[in-house]
N, C-alpha and C positions, 0 to 999 in steps of 0.2 A: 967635895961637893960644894962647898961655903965657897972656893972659889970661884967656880963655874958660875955659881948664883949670882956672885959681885963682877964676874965678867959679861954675863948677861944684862946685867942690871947699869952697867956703864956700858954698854953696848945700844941698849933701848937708849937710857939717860930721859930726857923731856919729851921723845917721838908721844905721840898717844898711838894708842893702841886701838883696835877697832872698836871698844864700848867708849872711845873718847876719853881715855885715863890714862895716867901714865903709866908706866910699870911697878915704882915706888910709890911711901906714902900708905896710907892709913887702910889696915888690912888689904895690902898690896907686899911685895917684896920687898920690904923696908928693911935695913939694920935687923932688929927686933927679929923679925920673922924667919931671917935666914939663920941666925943666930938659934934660935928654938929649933929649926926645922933639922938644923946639926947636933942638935943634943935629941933630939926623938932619934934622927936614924943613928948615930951613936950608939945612944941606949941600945936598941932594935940588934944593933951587929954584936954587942957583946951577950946579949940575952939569947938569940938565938946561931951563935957560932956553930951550932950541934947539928943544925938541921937546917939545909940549905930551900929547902920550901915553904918551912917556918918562915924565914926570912926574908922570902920572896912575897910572901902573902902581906905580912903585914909589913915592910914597906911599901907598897902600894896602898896600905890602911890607911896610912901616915900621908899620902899623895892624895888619895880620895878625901880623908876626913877634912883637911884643910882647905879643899874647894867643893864641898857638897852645898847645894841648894834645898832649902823646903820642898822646889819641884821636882829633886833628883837627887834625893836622900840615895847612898851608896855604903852600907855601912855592913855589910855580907864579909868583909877582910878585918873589919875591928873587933878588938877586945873589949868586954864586958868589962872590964878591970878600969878602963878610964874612958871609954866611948856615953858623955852625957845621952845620945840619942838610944842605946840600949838599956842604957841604963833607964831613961823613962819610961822605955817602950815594957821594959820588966813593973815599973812600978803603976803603970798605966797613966801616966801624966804626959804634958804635950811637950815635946821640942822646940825653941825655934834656931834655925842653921845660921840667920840672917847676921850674927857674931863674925862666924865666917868668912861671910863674904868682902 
């Protein structure tokens, strides 16, 4: 996966992209980001090797979590375990996704 990401990502290189940003860069696919995004599914494939739907759900958790917006909170595939926005939702305090983006 990490290197599909870095072939994509030297692929795009400087193009902008249709919100006029490039593909890299600061909560964009930077270093950093692909880097973490292979240690979550990582994790994700040795935690759930048992149970191929387990694994299917929540990588996708893992896809949705790090592109949800305030106006399209998607959080139905995350774990209470490290999902900030269920976790407020249990404590009744507010979110915001805008980290994310």
């Amino acid at each position: 996966m990490k290197r599909q990401l870095e072939t994509k990502k030297r692929e795009y290189g400087k193009k902008q992209l249709s919100d006029g940003k490039t593909i890299g860069g600061k909560n964009r696919l930077s270093k950093q980001n692909v880097i973490r995004l292979q240690m979550a599914f990582a994790s994700t494939i040795r935690k759930c090797n048992h149970d191929l739907n387990l694994l299917f759900k929540r990588s996708w958790a893992i896809f949705w979590h790090k592109y949800l917006t305030n106006d399209d909170p998607r959080h139905d595939s995350c774990s209470i375990d490290w999902c900030g926005y269920l976790k407020a939702a249990r404590d009744g305090t507010s979110y915001d996704h805008t980290p994310h983006a």
